[in-house]
Backbone as ProteinMPNN parsed JSONL, in Angstrom:
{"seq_chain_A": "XXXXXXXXXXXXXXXXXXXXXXXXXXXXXXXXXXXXXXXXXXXXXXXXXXXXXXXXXXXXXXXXXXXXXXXXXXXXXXXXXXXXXXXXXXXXXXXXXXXXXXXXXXXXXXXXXXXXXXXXXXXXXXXXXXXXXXXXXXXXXXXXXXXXXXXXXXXXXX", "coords_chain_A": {"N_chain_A": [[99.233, 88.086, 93.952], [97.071, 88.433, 91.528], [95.028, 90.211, 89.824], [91.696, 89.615, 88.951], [89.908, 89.488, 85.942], [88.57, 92.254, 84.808], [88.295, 93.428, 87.858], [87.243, 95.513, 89.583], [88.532, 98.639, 91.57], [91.286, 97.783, 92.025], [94.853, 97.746, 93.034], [96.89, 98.315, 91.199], [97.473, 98.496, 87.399], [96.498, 96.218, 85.454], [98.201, 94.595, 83.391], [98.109, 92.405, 80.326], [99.633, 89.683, 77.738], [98.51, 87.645, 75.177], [97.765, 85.298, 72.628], [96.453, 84.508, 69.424], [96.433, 82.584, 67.701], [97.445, 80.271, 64.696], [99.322, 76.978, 64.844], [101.605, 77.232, 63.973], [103.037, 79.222, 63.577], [104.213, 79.845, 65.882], [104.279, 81.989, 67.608], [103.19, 81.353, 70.627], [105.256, 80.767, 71.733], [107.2, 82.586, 71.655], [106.247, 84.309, 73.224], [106.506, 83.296, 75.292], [108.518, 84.497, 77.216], [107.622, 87.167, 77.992], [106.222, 88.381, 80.549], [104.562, 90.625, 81.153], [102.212, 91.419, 82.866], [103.036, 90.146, 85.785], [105.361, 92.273, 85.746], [103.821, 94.915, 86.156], [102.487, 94.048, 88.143], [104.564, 93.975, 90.181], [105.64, 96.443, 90.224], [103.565, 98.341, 90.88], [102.751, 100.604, 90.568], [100.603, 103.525, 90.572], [99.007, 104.502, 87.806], [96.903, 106.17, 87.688], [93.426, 106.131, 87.687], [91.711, 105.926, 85.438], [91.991, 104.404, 83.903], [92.237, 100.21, 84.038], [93.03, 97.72, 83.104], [94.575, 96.642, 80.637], [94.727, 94.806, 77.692], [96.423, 92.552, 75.535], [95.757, 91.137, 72.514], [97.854, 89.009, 70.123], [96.96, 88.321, 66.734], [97.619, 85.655, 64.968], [96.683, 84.366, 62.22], [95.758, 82.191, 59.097], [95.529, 84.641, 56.12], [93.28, 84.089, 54.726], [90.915, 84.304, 56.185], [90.35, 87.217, 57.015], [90.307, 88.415, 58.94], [89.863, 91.112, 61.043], [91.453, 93.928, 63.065], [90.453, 94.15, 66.336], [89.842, 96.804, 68.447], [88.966, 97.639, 71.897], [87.571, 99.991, 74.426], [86.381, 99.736, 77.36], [84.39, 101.646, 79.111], [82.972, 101.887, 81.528], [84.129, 99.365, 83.616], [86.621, 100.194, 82.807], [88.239, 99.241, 81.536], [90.743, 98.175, 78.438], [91.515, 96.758, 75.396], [92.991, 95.345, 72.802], [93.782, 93.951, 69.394], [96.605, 92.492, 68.442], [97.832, 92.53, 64.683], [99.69, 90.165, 62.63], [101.216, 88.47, 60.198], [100.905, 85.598, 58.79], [102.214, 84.323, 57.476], [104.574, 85.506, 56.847], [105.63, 85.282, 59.562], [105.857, 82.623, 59.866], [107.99, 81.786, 58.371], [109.978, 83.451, 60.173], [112.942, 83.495, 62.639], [113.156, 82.67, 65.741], [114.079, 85.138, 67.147], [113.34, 87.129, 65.692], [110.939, 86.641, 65.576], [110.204, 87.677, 67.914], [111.827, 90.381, 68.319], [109.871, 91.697, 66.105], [107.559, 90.94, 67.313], [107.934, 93.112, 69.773], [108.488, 95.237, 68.607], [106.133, 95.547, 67.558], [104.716, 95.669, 70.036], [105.81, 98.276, 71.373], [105.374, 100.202, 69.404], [102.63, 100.007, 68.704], [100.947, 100.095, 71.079], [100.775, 102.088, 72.737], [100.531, 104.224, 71.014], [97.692, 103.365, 70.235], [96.072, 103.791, 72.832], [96.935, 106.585, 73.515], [94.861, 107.808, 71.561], [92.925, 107.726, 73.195], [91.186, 110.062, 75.787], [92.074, 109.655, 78.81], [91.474, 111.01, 81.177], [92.884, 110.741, 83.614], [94.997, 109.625, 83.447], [98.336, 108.639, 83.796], [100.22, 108.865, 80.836], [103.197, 109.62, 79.721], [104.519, 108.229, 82.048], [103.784, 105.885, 82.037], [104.857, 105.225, 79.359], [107.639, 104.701, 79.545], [107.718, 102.983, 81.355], [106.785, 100.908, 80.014], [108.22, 100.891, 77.851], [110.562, 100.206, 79.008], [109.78, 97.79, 80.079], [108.872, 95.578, 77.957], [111.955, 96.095, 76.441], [113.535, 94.998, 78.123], [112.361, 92.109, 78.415], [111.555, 91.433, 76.144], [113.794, 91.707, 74.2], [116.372, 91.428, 75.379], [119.29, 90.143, 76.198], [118.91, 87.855, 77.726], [116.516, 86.548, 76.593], [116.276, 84.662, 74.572], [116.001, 82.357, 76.431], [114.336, 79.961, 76.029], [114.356, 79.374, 73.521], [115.935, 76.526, 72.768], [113.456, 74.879, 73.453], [111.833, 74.657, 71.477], [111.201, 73.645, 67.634], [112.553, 75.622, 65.536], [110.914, 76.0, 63.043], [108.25, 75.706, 61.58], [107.476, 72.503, 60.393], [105.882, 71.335, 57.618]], "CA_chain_A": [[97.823, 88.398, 93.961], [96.416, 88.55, 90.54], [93.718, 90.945, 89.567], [90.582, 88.952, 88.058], [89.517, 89.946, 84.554], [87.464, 93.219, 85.582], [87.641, 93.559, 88.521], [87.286, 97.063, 90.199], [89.301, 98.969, 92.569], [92.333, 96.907, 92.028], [95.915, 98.884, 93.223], [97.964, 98.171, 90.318], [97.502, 98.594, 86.547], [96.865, 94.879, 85.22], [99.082, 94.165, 81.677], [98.647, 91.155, 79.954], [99.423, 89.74, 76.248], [98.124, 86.356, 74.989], [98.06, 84.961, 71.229], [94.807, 83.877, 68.851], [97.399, 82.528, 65.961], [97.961, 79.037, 64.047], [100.341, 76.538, 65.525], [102.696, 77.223, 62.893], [103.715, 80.559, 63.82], [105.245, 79.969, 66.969], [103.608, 82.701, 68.398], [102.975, 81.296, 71.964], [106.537, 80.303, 72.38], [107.699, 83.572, 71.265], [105.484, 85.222, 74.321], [106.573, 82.582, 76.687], [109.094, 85.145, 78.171], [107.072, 88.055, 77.819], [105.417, 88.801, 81.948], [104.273, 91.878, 81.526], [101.318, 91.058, 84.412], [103.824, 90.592, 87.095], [106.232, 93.529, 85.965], [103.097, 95.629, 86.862], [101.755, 94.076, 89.462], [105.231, 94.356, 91.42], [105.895, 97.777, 90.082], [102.534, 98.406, 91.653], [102.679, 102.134, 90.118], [99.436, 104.407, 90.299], [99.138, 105.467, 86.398], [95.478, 106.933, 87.322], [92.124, 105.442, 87.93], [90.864, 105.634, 84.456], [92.443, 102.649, 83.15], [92.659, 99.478, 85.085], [93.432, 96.901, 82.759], [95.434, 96.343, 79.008], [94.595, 93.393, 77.453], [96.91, 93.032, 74.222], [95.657, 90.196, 71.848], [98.26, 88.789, 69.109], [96.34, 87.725, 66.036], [98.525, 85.351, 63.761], [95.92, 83.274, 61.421], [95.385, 82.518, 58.045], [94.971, 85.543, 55.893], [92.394, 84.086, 54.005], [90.081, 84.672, 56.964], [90.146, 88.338, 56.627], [90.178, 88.807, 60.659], [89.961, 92.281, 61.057], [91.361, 94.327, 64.099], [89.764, 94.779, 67.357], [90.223, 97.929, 69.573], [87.471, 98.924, 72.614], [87.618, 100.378, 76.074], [84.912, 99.688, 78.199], [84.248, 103.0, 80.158], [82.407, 100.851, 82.914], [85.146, 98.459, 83.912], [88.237, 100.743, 82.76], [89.392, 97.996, 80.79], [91.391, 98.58, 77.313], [91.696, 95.737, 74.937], [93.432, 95.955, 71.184], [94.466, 92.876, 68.351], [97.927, 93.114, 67.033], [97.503, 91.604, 63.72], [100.529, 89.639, 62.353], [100.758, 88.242, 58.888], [100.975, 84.646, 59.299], [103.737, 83.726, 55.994], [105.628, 86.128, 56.847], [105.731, 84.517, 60.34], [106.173, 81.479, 59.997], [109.369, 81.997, 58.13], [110.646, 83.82, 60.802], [113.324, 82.289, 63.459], [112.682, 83.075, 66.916], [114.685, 85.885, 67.811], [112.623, 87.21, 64.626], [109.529, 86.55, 66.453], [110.641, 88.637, 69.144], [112.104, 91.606, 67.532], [108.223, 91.791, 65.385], [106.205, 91.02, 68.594], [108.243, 93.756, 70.606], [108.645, 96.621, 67.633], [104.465, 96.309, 67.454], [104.15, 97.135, 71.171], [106.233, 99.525, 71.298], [104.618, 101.499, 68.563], [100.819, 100.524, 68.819], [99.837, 100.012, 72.244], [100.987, 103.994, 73.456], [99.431, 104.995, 69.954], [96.297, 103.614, 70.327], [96.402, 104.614, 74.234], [97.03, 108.08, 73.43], [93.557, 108.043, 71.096], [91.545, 108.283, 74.064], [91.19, 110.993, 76.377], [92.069, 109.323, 79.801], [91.563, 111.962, 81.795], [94.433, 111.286, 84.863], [96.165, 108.397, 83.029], [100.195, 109.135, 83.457], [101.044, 108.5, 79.479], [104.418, 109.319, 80.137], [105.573, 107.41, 82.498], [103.446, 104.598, 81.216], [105.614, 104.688, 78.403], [108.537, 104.619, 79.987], [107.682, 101.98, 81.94], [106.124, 99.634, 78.883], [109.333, 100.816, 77.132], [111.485, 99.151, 79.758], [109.665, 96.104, 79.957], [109.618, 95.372, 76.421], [113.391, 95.939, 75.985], [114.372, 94.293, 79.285], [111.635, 90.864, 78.509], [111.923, 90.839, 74.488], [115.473, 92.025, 73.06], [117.611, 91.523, 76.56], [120.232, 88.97, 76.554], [118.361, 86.124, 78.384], [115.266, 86.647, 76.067], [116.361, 83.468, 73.898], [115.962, 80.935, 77.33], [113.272, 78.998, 75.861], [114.441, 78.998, 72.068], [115.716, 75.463, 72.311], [112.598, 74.218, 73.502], [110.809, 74.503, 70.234], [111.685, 74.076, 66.707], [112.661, 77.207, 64.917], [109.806, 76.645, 62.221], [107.584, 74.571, 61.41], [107.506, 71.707, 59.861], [104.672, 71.331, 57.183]], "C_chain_A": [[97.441, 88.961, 92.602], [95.113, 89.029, 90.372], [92.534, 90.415, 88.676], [90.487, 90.003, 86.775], [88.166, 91.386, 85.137], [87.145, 93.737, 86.896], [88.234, 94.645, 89.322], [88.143, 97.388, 91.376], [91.056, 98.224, 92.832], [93.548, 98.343, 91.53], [97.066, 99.082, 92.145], [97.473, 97.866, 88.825], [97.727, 97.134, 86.013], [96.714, 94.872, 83.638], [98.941, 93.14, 81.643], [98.791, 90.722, 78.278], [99.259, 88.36, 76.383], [98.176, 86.276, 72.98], [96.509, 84.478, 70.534], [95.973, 83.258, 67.528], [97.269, 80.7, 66.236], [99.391, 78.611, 64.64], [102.019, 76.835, 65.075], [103.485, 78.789, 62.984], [104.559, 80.885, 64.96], [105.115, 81.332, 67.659], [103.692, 82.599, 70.0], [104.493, 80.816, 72.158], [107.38, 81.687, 72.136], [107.523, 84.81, 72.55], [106.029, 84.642, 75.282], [107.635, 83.726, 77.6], [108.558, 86.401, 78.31], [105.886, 87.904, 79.311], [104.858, 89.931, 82.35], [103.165, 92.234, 82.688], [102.046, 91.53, 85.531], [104.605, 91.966, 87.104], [105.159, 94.518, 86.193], [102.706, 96.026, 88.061], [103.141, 94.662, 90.461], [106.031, 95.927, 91.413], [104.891, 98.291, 91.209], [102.565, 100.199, 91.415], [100.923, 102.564, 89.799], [99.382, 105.333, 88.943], [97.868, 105.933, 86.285], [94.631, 106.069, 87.436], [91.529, 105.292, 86.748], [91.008, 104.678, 83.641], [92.713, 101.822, 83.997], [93.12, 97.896, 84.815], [94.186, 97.028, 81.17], [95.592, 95.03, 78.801], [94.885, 93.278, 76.093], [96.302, 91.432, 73.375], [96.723, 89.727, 70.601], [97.48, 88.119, 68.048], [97.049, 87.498, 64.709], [97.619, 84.731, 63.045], [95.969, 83.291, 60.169], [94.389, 83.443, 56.753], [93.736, 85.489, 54.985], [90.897, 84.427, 54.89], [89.45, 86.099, 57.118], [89.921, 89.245, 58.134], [90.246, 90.508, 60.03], [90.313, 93.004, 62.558], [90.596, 94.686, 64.89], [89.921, 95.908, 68.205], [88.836, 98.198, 70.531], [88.167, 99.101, 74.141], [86.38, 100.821, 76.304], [85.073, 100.444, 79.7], [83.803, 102.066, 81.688], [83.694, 100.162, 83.963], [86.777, 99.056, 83.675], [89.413, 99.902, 81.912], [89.505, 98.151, 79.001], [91.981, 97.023, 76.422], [92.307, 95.979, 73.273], [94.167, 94.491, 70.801], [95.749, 93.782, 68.113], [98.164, 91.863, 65.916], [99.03, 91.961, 63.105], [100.558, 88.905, 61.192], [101.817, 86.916, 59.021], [102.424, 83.599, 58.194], [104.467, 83.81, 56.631], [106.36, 85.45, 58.433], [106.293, 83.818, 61.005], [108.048, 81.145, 59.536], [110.647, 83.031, 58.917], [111.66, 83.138, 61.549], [112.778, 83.145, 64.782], [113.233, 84.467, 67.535], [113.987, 86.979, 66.472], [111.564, 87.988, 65.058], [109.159, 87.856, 67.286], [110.52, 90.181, 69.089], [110.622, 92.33, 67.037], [107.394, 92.085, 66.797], [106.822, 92.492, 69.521], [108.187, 95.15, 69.658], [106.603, 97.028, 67.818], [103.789, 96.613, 68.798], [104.657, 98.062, 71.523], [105.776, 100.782, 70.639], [103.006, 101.23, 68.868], [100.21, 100.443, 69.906], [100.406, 101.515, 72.434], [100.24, 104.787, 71.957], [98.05, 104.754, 69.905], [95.894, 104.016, 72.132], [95.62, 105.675, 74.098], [95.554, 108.751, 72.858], [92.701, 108.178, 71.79], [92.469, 108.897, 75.133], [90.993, 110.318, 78.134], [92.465, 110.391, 80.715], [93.029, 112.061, 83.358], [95.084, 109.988, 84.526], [97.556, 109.033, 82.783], [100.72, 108.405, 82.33], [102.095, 108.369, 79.71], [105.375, 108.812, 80.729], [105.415, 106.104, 82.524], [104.289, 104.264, 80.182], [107.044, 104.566, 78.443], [108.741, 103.064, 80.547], [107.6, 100.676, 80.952], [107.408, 99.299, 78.071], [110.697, 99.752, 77.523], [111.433, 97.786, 79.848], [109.595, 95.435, 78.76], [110.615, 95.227, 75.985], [113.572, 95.041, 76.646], [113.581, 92.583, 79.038], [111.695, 90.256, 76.986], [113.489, 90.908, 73.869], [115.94, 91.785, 74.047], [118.504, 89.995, 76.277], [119.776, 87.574, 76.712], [117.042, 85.738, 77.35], [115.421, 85.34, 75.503], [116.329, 81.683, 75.024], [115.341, 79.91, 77.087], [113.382, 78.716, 74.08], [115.072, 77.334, 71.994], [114.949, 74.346, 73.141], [111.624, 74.123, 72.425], [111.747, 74.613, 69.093], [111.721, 75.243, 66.524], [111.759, 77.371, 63.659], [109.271, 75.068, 62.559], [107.605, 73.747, 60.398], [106.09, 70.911, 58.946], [105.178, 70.453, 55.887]], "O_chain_A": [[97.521, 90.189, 92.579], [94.137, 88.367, 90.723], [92.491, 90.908, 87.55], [90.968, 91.136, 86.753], [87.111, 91.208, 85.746], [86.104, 94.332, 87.172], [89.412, 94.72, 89.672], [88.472, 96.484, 92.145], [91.731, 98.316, 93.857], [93.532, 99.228, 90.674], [97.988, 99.89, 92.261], [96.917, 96.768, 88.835], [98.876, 96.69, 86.027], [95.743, 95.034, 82.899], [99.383, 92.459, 82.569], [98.099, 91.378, 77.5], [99.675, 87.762, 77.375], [98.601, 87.184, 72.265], [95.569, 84.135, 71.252], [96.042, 83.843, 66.447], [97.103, 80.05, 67.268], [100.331, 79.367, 64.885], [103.111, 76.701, 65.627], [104.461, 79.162, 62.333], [105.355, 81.816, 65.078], [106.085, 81.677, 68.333], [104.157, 83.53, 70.657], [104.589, 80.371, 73.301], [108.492, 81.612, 72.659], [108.24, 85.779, 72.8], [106.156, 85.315, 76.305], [107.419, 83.714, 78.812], [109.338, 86.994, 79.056], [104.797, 87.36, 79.126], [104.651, 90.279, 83.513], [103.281, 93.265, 83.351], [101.975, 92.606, 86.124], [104.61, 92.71, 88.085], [105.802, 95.465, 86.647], [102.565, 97.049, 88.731], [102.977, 95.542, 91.305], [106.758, 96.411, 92.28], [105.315, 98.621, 92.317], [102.334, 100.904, 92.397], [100.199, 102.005, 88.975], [99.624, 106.54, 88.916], [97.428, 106.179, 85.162], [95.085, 104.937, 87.267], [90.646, 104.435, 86.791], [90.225, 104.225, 82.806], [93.416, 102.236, 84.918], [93.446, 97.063, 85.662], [94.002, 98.189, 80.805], [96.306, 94.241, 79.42], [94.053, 93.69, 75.284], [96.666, 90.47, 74.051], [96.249, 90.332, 69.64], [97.191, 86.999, 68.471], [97.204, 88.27, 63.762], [97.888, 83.685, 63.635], [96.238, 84.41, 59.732], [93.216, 83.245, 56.436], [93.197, 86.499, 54.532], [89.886, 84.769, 54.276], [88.242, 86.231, 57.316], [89.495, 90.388, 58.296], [90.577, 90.918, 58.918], [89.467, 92.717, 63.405], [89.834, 95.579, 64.521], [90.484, 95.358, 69.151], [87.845, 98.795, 70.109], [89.037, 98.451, 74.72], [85.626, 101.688, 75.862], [85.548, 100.129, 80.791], [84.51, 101.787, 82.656], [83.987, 100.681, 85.04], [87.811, 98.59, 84.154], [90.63, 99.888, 81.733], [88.477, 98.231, 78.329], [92.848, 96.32, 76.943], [91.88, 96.962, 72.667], [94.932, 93.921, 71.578], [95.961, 94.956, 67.81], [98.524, 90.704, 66.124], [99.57, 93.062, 62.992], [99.402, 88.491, 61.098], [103.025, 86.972, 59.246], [103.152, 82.617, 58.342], [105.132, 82.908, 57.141], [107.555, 85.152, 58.422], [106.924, 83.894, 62.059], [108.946, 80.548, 60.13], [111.772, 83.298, 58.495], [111.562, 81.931, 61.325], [112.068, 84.148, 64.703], [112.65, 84.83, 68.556], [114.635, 88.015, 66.622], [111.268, 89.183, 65.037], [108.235, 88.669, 67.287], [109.664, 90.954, 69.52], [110.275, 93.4, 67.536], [106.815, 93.097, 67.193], [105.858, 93.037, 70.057], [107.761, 96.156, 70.225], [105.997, 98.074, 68.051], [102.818, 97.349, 68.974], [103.955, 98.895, 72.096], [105.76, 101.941, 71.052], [102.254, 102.139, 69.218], [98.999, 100.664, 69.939], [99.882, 101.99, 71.426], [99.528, 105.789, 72.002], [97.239, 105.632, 69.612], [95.082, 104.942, 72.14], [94.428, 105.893, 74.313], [95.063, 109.779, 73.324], [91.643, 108.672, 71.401], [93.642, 108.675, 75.43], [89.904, 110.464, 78.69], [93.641, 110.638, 80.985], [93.718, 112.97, 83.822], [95.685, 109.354, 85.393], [97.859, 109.756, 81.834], [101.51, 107.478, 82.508], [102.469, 107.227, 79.974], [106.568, 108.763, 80.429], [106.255, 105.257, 82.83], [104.531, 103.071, 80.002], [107.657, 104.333, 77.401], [109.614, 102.243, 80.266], [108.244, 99.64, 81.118], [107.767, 98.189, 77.679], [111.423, 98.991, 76.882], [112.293, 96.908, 79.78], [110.463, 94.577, 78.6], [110.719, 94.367, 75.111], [113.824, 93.997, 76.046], [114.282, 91.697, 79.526], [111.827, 89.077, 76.658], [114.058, 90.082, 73.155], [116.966, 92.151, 73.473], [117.967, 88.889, 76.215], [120.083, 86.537, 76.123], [116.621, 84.582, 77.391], [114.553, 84.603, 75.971], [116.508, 80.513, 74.684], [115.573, 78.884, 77.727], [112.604, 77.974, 73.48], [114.623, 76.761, 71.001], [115.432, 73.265, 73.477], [110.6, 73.459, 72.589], [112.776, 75.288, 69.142], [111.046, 76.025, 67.194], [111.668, 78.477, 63.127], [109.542, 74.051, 63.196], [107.778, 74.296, 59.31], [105.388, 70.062, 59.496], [104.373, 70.108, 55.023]]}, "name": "protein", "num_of_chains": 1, "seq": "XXXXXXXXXXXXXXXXXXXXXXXXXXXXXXXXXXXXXXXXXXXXXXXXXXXXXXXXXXXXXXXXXXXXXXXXXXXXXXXXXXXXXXXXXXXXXXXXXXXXXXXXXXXXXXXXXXXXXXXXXXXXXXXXXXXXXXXXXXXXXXXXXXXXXXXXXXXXXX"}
């Protein structure tokens, strides 16, 4: 049972990460094992009423664009949204286990830091970060994490 985009009263804290990046970065194959949704939903842990969603964006594109990070939480809806901007060279020349390592080091450090910047009055930080901590290790760096590396090249081919 999947919690719609917004939508209120819902019993379980809904995580999700998605990608905005160039094909060439291998980005979305890098996420493909990354479920942080379900490890919520079937945790099904009460971290407080004042947050009710985390919606992480990856943003790999060409830096000539000049994207600039997004961060808001919309008091109304409880819902928390933040870019993690990725520098698309550097990237690309990654291999996949690369990918990984990068995509998992920047939630580890910036989603509980920007978090922490607002004043969620009965949000359980701590054991939110416990929890985020676990799934992160156990879905990016664990053993099995590489199941889907030889379904895609390891770069791209330009």
């Amino acid at each position: 049972m999947y919690r719609k985009f917004g939508q209120p009263n819902c019993p379980y804290l809904s995580v999700f990460a998605t990608s905005d990046a160039n094909w060439e970065s291998k980005i979305n194959h890098a996420l493909k094992v990354l479920d942080l949704r379900r490890s919520f939903e079937e945790r099904n842990v009460d971290y407080g009423a004042s947050l009710t969603e985390i919606c992480i964006v990856f943003m790999c594109r060409d830096p000539e664009l000049n994207l600039k990070q997004r961060i808001r939480y919309m008091k109304a809806t409880r819902d928390f949204s933040m870019d993690i901007m990725l520098h698309l060279p550097e990237v690309i020349r990654m291999t996949h286990p690369e990918r990984r390592q990068l995509i998992a080091d920047a939630l580890l450090r910036q989603v509980p830091e920007r978090l922490r910047r607002y004043d969620f009055p009965d949000f359980d930080y701590a054991r939110f970060e416990v929890d985020w901590t676990n799934d992160i290790r156990s879905q990016l760096l664990a053993d099995d994490s590489n199941r889907y590396d030889h379904l895609c090249l390891e770069r791209a081919t330009i």
